[in-house]
C-alpha positions as a Markdown table, in Angstrom:
| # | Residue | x | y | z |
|---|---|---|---|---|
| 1 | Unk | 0.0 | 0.0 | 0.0 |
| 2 | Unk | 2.5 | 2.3 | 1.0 |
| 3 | Unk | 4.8 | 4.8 | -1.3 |
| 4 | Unk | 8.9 | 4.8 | -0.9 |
| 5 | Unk | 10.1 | 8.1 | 0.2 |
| 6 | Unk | 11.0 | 10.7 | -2.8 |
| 7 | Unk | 14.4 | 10.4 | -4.6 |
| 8 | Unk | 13.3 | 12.5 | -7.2 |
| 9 | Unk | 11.2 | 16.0 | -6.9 |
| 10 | Unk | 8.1 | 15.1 | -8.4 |
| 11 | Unk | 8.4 | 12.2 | -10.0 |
| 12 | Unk | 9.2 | 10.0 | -7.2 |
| 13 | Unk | 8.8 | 6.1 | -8.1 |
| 14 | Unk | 6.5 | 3.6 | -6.7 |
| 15 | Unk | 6.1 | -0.2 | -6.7 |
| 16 | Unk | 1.9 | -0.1 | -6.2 |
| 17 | Unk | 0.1 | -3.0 | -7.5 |
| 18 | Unk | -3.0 | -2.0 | -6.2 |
| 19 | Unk | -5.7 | -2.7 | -9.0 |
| 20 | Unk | -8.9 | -0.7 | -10.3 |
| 21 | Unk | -12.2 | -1.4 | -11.2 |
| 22 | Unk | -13.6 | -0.7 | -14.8 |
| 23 | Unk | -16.6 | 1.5 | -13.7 |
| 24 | Unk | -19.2 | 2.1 | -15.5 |
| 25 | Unk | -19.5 | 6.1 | -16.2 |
| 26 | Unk | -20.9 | 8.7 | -14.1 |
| 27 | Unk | -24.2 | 10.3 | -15.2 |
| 28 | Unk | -22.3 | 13.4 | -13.8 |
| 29 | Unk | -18.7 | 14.7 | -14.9 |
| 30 | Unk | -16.8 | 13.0 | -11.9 |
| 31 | Unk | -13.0 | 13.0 | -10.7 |
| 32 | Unk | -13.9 | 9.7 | -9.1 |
| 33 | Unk | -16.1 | 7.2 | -7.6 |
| 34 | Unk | -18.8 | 6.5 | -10.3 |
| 35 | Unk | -20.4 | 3.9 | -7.6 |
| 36 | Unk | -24.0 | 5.2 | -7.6 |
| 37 | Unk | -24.6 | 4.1 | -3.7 |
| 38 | Unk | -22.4 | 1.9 | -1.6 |
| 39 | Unk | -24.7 | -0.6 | -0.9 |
| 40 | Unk | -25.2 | -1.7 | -4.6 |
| 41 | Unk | -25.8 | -5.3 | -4.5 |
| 42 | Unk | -22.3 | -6.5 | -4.9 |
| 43 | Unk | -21.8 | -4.5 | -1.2 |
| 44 | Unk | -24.9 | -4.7 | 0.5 |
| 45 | Unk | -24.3 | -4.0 | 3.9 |
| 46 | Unk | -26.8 | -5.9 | 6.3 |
| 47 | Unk | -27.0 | -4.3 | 9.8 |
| 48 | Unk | -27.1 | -6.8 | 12.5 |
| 49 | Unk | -28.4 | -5.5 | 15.6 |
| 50 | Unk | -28.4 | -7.7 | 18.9 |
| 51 | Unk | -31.3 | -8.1 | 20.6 |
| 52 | Unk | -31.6 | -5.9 | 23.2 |
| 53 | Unk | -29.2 | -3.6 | 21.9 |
| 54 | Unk | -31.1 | 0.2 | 21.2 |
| 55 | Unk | -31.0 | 0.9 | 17.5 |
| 56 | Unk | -31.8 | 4.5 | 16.1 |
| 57 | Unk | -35.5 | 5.5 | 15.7 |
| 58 | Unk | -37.3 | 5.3 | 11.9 |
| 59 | Unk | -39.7 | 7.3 | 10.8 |
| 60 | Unk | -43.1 | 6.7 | 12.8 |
| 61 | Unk | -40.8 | 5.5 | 15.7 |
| 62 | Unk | -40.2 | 8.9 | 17.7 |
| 63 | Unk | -37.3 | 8.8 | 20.2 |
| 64 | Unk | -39.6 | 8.2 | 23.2 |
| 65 | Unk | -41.1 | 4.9 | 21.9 |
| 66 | Unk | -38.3 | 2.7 | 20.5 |
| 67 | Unk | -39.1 | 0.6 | 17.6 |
| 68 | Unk | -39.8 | -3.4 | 18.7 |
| 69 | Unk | -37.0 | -5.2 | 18.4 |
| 70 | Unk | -37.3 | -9.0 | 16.6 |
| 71 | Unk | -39.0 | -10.5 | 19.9 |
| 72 | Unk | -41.8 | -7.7 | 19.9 |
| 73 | Unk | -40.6 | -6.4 | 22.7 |
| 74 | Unk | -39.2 | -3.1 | 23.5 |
| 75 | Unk | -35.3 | -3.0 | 24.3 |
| 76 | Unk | -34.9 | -0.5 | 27.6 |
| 77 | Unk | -32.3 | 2.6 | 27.4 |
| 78 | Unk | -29.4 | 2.1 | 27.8 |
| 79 | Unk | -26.7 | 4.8 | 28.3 |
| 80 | Unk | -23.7 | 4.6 | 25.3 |
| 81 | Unk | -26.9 | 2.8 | 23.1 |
| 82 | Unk | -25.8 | 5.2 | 20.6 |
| 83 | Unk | -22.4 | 4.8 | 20.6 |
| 84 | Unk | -22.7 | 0.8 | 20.5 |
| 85 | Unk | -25.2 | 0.8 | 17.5 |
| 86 | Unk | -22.2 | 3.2 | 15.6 |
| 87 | Unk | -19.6 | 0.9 | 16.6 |
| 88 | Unk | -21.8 | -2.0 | 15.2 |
| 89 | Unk | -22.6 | -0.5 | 12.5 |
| 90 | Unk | -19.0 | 0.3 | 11.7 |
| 91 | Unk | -17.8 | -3.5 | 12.3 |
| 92 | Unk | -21.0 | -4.4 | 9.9 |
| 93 | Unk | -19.2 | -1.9 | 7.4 |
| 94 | Unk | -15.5 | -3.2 | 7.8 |
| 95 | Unk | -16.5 | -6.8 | 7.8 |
| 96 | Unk | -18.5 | -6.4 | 4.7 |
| 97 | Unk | -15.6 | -5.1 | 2.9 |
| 98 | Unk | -13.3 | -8.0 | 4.3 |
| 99 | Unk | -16.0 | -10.5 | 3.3 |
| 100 | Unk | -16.5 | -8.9 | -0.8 |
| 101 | Unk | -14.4 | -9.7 | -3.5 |
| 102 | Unk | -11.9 | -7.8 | -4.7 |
| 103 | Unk | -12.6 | -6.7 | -8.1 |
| 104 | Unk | -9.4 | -6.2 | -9.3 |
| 105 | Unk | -7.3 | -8.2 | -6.7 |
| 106 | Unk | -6.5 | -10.4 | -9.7 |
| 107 | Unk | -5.5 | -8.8 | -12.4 |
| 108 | Unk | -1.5 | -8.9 | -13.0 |
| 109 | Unk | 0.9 | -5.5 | -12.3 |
| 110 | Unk | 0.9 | -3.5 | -15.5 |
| 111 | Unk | 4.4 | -2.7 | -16.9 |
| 112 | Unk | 6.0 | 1.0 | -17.7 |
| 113 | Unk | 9.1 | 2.3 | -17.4 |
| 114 | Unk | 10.3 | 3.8 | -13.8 |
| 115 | Unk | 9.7 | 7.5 | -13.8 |
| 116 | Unk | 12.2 | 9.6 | -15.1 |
| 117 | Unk | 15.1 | 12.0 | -13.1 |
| 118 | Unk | 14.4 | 15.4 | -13.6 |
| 119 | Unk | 15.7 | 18.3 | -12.3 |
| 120 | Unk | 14.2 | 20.5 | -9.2 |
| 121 | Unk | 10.9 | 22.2 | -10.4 |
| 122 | Unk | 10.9 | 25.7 | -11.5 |
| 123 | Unk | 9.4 | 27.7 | -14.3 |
| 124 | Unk | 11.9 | 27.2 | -16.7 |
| 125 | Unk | 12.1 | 24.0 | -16.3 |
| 126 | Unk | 8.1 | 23.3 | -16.1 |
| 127 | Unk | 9.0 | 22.3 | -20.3 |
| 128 | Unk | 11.3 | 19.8 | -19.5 |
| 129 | Unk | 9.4 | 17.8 | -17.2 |
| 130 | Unk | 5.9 | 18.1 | -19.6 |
| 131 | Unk | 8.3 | 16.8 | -22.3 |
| 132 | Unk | 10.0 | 13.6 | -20.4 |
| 133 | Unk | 6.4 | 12.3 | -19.1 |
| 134 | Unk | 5.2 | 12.6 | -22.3 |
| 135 | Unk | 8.0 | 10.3 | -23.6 |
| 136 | Unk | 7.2 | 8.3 | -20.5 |
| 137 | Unk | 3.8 | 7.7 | -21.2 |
| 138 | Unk | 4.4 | 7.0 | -24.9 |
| 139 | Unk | 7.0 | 4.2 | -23.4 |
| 140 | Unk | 4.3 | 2.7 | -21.3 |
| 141 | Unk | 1.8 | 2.9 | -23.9 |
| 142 | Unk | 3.8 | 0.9 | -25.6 |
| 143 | Unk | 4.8 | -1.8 | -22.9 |
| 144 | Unk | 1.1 | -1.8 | -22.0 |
| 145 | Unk | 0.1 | -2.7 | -25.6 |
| 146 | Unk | 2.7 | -5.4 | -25.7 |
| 147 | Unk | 1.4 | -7.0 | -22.2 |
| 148 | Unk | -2.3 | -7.1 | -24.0 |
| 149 | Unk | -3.9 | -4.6 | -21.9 |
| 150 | Unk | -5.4 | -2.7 | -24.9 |
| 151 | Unk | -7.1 | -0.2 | -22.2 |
| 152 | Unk | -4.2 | 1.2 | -20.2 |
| 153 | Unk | -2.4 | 1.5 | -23.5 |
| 154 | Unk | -5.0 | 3.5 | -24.8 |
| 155 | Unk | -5.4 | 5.8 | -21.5 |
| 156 | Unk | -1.4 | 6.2 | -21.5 |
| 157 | Unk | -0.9 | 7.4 | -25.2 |
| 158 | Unk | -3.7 | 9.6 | -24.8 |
| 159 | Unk | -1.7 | 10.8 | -21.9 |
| 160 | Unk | 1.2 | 11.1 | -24.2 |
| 161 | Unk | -0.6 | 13.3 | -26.9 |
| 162 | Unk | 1.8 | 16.6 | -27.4 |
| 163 | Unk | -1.0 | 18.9 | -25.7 |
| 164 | Unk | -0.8 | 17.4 | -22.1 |
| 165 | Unk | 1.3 | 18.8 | -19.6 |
| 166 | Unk | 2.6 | 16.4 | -17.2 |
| 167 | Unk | 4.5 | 17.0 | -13.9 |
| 168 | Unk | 4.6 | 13.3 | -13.1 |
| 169 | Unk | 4.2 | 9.8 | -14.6 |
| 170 | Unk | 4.3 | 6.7 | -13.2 |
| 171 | Unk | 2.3 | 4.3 | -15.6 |
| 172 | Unk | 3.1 | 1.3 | -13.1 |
| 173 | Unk | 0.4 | -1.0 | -11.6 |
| 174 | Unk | -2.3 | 1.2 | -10.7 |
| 175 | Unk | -0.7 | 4.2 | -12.1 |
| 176 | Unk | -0.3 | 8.1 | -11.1 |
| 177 | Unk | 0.2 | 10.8 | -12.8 |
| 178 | Unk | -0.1 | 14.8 | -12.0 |
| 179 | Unk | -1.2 | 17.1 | -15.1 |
| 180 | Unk | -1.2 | 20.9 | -16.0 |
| 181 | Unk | -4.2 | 22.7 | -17.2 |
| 182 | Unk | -3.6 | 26.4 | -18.0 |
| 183 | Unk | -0.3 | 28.4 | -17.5 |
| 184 | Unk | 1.1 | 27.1 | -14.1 |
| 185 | Unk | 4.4 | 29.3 | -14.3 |
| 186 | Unk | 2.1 | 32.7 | -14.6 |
| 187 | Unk | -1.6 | 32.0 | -13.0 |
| 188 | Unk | -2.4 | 34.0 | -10.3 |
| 189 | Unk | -5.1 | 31.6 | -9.0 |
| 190 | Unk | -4.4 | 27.5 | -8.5 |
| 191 | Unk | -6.5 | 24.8 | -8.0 |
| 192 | Unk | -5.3 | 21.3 | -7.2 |
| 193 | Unk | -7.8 | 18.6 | -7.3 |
| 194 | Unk | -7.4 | 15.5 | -5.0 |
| 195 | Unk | -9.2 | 12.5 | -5.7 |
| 196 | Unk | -10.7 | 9.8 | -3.5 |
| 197 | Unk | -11.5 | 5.9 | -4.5 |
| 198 | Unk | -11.1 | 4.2 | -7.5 |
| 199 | Unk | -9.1 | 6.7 | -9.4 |
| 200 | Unk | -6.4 | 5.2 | -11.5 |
| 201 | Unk | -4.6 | 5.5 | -15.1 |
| 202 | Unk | -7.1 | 3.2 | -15.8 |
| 203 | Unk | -10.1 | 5.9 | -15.3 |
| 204 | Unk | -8.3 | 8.8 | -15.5 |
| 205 | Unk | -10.1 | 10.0 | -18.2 |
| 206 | Unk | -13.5 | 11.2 | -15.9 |
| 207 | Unk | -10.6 | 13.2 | -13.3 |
| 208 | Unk | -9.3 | 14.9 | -16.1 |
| 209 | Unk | -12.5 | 15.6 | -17.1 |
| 210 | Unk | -13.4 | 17.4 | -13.8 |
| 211 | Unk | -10.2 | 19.0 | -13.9 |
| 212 | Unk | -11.2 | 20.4 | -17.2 |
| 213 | Unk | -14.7 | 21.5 | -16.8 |
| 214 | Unk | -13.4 | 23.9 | -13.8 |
| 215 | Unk | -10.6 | 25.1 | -15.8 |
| 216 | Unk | -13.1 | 26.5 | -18.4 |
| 217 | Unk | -15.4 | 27.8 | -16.0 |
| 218 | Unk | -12.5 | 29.8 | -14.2 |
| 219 | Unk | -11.5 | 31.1 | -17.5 |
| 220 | Unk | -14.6 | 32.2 | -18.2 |
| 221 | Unk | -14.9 | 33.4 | -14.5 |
| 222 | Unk | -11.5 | 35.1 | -14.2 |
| 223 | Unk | -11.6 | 38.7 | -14.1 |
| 224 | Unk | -10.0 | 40.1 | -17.7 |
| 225 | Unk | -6.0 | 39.2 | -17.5 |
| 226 | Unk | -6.2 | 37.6 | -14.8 |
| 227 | Unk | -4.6 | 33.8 | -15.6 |
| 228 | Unk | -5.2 | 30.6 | -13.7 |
| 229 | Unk | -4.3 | 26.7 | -13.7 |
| 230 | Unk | -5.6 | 23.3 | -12.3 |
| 231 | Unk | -4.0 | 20.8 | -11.6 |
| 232 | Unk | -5.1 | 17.1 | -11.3 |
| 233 | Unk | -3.0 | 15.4 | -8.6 |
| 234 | Unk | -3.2 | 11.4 | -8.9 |
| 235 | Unk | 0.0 | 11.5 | -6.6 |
| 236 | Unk | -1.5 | 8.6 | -4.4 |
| 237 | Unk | -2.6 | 5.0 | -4.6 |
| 238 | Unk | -6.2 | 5.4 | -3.9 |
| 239 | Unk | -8.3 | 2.4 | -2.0 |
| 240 | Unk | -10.8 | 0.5 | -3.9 |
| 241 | Unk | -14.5 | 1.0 | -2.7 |
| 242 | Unk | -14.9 | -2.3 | -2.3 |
| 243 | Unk | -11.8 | -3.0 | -0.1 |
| 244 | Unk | -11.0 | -2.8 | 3.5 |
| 245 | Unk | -8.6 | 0.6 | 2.9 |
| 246 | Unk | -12.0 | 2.8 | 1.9 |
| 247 | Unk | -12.7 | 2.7 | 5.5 |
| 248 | Unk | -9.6 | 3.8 | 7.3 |
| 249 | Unk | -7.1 | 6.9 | 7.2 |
| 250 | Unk | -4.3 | 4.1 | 6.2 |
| 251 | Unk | -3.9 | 5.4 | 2.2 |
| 252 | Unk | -4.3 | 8.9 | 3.3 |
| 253 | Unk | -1.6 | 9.0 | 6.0 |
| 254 | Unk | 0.9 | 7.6 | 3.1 |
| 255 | Unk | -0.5 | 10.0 | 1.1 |
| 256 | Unk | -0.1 | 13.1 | 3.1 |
| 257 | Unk | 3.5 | 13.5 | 3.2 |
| 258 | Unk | 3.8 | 13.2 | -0.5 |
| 259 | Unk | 0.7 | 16.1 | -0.9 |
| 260 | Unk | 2.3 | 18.7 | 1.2 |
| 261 | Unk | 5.9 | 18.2 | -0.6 |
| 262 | Unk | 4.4 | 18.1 | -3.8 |
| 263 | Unk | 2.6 | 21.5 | -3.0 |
| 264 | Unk | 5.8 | 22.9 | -1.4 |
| 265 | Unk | 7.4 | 22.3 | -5.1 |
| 266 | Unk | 4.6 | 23.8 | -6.6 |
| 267 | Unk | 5.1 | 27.0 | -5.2 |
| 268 | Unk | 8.8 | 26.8 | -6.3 |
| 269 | Unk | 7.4 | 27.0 | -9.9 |
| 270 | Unk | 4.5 | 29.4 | -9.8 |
| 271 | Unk | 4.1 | 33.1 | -9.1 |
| 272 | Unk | 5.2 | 33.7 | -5.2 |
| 273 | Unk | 2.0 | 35.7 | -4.3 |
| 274 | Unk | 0.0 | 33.0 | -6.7 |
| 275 | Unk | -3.5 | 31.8 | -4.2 |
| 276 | Unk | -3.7 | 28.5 | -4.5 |
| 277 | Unk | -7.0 | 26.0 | -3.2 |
| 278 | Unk | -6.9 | 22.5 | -2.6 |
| 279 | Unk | -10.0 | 20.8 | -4.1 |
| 280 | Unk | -10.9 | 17.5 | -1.9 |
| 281 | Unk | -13.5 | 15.0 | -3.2 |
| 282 | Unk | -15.0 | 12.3 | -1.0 |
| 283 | Unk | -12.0 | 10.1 | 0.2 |
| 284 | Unk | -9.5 | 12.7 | -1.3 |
| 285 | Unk | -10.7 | 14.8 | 1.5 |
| 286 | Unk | -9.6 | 12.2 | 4.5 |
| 287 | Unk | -6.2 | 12.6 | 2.5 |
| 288 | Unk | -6.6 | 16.9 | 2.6 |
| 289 | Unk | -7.1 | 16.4 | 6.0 |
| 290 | Unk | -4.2 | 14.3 | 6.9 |
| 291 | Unk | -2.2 | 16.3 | 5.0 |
| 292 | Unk | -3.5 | 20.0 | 6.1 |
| 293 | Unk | -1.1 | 20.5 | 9.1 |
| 294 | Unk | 2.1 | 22.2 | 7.1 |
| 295 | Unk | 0.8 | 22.5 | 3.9 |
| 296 | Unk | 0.8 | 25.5 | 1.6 |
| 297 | Unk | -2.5 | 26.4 | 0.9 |
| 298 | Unk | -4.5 | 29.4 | 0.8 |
| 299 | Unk | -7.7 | 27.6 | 0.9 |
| 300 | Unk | -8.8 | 24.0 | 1.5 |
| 301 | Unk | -12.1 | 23.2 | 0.2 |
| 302 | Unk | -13.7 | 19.6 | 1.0 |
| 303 | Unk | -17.2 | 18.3 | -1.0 |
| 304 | Unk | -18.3 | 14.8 | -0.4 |
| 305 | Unk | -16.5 | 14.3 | 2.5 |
| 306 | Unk | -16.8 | 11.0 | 4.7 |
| 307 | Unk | -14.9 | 12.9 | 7.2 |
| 308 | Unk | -11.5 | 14.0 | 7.2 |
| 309 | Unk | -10.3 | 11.9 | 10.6 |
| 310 | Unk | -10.2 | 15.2 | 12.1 |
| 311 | Unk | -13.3 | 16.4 | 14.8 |
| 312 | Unk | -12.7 | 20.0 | 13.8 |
| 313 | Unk | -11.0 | 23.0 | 11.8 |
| 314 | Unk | -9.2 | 23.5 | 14.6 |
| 315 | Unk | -7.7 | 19.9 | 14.8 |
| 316 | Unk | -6.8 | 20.2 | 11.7 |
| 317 | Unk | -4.0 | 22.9 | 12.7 |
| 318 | Unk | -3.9 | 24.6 | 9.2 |
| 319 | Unk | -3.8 | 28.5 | 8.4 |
| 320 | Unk | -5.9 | 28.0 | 5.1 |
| 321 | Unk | -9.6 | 28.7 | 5.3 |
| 322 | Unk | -11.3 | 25.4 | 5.0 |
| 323 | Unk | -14.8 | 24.7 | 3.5 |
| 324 | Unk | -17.1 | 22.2 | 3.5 |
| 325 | Unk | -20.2 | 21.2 | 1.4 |
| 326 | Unk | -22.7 | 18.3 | 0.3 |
| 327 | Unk | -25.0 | 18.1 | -2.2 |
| 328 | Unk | -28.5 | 17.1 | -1.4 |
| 329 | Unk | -28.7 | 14.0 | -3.7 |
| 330 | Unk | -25.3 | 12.8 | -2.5 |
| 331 | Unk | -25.7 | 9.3 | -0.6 |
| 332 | Unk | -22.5 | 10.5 | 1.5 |
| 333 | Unk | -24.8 | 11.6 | 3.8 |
| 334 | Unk | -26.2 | 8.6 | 5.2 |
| 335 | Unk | -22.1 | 7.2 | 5.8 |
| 336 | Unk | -22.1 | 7.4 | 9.8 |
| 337 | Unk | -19.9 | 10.5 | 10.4 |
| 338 | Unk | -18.0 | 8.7 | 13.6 |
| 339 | Unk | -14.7 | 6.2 | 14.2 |
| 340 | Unk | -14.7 | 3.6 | 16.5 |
| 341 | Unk | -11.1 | 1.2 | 17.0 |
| 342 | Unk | -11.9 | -2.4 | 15.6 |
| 343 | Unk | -9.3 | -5.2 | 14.9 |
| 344 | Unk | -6.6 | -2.7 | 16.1 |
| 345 | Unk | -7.8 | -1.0 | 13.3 |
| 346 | Unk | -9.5 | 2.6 | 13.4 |
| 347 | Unk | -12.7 | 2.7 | 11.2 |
| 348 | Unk | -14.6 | 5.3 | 10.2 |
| 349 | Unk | -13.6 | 9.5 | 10.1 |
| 350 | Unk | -15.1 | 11.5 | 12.7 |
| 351 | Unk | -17.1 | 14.4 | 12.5 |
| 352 | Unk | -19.0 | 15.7 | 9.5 |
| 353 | Unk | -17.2 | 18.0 | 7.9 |
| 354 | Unk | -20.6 | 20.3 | 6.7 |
| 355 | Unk | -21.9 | 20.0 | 11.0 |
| 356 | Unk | -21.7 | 23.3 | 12.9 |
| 357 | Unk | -19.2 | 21.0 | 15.2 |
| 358 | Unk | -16.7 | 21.2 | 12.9 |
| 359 | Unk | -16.6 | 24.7 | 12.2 |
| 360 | Unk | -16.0 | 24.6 | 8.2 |
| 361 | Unk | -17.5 | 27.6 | 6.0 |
| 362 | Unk | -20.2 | 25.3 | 4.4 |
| 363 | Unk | -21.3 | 26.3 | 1.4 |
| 364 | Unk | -23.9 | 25.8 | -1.2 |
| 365 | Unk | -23.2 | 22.4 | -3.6 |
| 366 | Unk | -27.3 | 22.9 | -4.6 |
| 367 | Unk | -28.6 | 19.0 | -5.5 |
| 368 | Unk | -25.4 | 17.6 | -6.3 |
| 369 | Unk | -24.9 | 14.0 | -5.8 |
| 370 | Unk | -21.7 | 12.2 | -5.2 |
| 371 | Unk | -20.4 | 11.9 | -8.5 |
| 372 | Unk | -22.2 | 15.4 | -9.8 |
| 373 | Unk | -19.7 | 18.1 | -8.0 |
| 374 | Unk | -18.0 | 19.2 | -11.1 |
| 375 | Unk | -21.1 | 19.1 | -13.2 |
| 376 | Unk | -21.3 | 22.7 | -15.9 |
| 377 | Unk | -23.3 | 24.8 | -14.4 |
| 378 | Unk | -23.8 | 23.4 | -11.1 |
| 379 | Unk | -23.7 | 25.5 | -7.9 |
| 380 | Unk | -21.0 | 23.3 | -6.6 |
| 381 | Unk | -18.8 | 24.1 | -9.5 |
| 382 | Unk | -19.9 | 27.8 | -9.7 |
| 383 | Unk | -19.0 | 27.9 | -6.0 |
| 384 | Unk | -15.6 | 25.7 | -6.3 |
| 385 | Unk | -14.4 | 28.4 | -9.1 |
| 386 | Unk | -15.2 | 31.3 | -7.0 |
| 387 | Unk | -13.1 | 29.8 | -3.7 |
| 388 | Unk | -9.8 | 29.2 | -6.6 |
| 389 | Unk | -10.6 | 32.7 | -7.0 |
| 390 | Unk | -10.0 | 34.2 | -3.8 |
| 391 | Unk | -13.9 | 35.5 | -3.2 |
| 392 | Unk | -15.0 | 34.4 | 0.3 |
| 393 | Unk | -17.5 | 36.7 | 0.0 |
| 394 | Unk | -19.1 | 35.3 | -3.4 |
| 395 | Unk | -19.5 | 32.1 | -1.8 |
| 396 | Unk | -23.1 | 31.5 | -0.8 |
| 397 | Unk | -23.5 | 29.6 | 2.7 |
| 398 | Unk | -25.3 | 26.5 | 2.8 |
């Protein structure tokens, strides 16, 4: 799971073999995560409830009259009911994702060519390092092809095309990459997107996408001369949503370290006074969280968010303003915002980022769902371009 330490500046080599799913596309644009609902029928998560033990109340069930339980029989309060139905809930969750298949546990590690050695990042040589992972890609592409994996050949020469600007390539196993949209050298505003489950070379076509779509609506946004970039950091091996990793801060906290120094060599090759926001989607934003503390960022935006492990702003000890938002159609919601320490294993991310508890700016994402964040003409991406922007105050609170 884990990622050696750096030997290069940003294109620091890995040996993952974690494997992706083929998922089917999102009805939205999405970075990530085109699972409509996580208890589809390949994860259906069944709750088991002792008897006895107080559940929460459903609708027609008010607080003061518990529902039966299976005997007919009314369980009596108990004090911590609350907190034992979460942690039961939780193990339900964890041992679902022990007991499901893997979908891509089998397939074999893909070929490529180890990243190559560049020099330190800087403007000038921004050119040089779009130009070797370009050749890179086009290498893998071709190693790909000759292993029979007619898809990943396909997704790395269309990373390869002479238009994409890459910072980093790594077209082994799973696959990362980092890419440029806009002039990074002289924007004034930055966004970097971070993505959360299920995002790979292999469907790094819909991140892109996303990465896109707010990249034309900041242009269009932008006050007159005023430039900006995104960029679409795959700098991680994400978990699988069907896996045990979904569930924990495990990928994030190897993630984190590589975020903040990947940001600190970003600044090195952009404007010095250049705002820059963090864009966090769903388990991207347990990975924002993890790496907040330390990191270089003006503001730190988090849509979709399971939690970020964190129980407040506060805790997560970062200058940059930090918001929070969830569309009304996104099943996120329903994901038990709390942790609980099972198998020696802590499950689950705390408090809900978008709760007056945590003490985000929450802002409006209108009817988004989980995949629909970065949907044209959405309130979430309306909302997203105006926090690259630097306009606090154009942000409508949810």
């Amino acid at each position: 799971m884990g990622h050696p330490h750096h030997t290069t500046h940003l294109n620091a080599p890995t040996d993952n073999t974690s494997c992706s799913t083929d998922a089917q596309p999102p009805t939205a644009i999405a970075p990530h995560e085109p699972h409509p609902h996580p208890t589809t029928k390949a994860t259906r998560v069944v709750r088991v409830v002792p008897v006895g033990t107080q559940t929460r109340p459903r609708a027609g069930y008010p607080p003061t009259d518990p529902r039966p339980n299976s005997l007919g029989t009314h369980p009596t309060r108990r004090p911590g009911g609350r907190r034992r139905t979460r942690r039961t809930l939780l193990a339900t969750l964890l041992t679902a994702a022990m007991a499901a298949p893997l979908s891509g546990a089998a397939r074999p590690q893909i070929p490529a060519p180890a990243p190559a050695v560049l020099p330190p990042l800087t403007a000038t040589t921004l050119q040089t390092a779009y130009a070797a992972n370009r050749a890179d890609a086009a290498r893998a592409a071709d190693m790909a092809a000759a292993h029979g994996d007619t898809h990943r050949a396909a997704a790395d020469r269309t990373l390869a095309a002479p238009s994409r600007h890459l910072l980093t390539f790594d077209g082994r196993g799973a696959g990362q990459a980092t890419e440029v949209l806009g002039d990074l050298a002289h924007a004034e505003h930055i966004a970097v997107l971070v993505p959360g489950s299920d995002t790979s070379l292999d469907t790094y076509a819909r991140f892109h996408k996303a990465a896109e779509v707010l990249y034309t609506d900041l242009t269009h946004r932008a006050p007159r001369g005023t430039r900006t970039a995104v960029v679409a950091w795959l700098g991680y091996e994400t978990p699988a949503t069907v896996s045990t990793t979904v569930t924990t801060t495990t990928r994030a906290e190897e993630a984190a370290p590589h975020l903040r120094a990947f940001v600190r060599e970003l600044r090195a090759a952009t404007k010095p006074q250049a705002h820059l926001s963090l864009i966090c989607h769903s388990y991207g934003t347990v990975v924002c969280g993890r790496a907040a503390h330390g990191l270089d960022a003006d503001d730190i935006a988090l849509v979709g968010s399971p939690g970020t492990g964190a129980d407040s702003v506060a805790a997560l000890h970062t200058r940059a303003r930090v918001w929070a938002a969830r569309g009304s159609d996104d099943w996120i919601a329903n994901v038990p915002h709390t942790s609980a320490t099972l198998f020696g294993a802590t499950v689950g991310f705390g408090t809900d980022p978008v709760s007056h508890t945590f003490g985000a700016r929450v802002f409006n994402a209108g009817n988004a769902n989980h995949s629909g964040y970065f949907a044209p003409g959405s309130a979430s991406l309306t909302n997203l371009a105006r926090i690259t922007l630097g306009d606090p105050s154009e942000v409508p609170r949810a």
